[in-house]
C-alpha positions as CSV (number, residue, x, y, z in Angstrom):
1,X,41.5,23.0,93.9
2,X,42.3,25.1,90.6
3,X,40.5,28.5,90.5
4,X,40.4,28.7,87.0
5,X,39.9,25.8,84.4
6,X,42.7,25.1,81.7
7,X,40.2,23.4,78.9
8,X,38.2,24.5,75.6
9,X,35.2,26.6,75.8
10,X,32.0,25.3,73.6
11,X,29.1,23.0,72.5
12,X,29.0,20.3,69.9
13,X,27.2,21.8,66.6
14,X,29.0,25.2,67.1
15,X,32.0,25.3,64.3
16,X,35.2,27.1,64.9
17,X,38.1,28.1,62.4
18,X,41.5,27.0,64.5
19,X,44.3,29.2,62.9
20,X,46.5,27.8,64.4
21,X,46.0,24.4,62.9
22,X,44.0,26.3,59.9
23,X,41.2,23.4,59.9
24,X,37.1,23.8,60.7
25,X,36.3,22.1,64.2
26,X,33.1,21.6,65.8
27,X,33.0,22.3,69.1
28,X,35.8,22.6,72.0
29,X,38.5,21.1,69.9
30,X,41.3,23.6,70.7
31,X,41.9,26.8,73.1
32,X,39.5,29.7,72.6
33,X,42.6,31.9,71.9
34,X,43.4,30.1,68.7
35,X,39.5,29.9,67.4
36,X,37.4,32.2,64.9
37,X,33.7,31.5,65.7
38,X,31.3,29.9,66.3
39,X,29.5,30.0,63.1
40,X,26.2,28.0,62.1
41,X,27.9,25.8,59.4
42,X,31.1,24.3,58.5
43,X,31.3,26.1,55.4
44,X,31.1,29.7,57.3
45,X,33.8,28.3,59.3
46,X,35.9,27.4,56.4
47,X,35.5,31.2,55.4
48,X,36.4,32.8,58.7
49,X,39.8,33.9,57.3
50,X,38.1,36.0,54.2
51,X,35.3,36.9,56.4
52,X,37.9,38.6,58.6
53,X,39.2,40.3,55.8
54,X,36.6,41.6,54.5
55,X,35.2,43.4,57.8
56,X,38.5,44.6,58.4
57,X,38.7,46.2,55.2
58,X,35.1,47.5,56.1
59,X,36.3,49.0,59.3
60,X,39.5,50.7,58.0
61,X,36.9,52.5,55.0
62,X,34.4,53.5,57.7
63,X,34.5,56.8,58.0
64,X,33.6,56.9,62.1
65,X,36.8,55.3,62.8
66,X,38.7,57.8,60.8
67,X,41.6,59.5,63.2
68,X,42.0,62.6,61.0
69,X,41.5,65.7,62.2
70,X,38.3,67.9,61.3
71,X,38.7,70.4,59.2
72,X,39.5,74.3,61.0
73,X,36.7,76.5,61.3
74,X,37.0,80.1,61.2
């Protein structure tokens, strides 16, 4: 008896972005590993890519995950 499962994770009517076959899916199609999602829609599955984008460029502007140093005082 396997401890862990080797299968897809997820419920028709979820959609998923699959990078590595760059396609929308509904449901457990492929391996969780290779999935963006779930979203509501296919459409904001078809945008995971830019959405990804666009809160990474979010996170690298936001100034609370800024490594710089504060300034001296004194």
């Amino acid at each position: 008896m396997a401890l862990f499962r080797r299968g897809t994770a997820g419920k028709p009517g979820e959609w998923y972005y699959c990078i590595k076959h760059q396609k929308v899916e509904e449901g457990p199609e492929c391996r969780a590993a290779d999935r963006l999602g779930p979203y509501a829609s296919p459409e904001e599955a078809a945008r995971a890519i830019e959405t990804s984008r666009e809160r990474n460029e979010q996170w690298r502007n936001d100034p609370r995950w800024r490594d710089e140093e504060p300034p001296a005082t004194g």
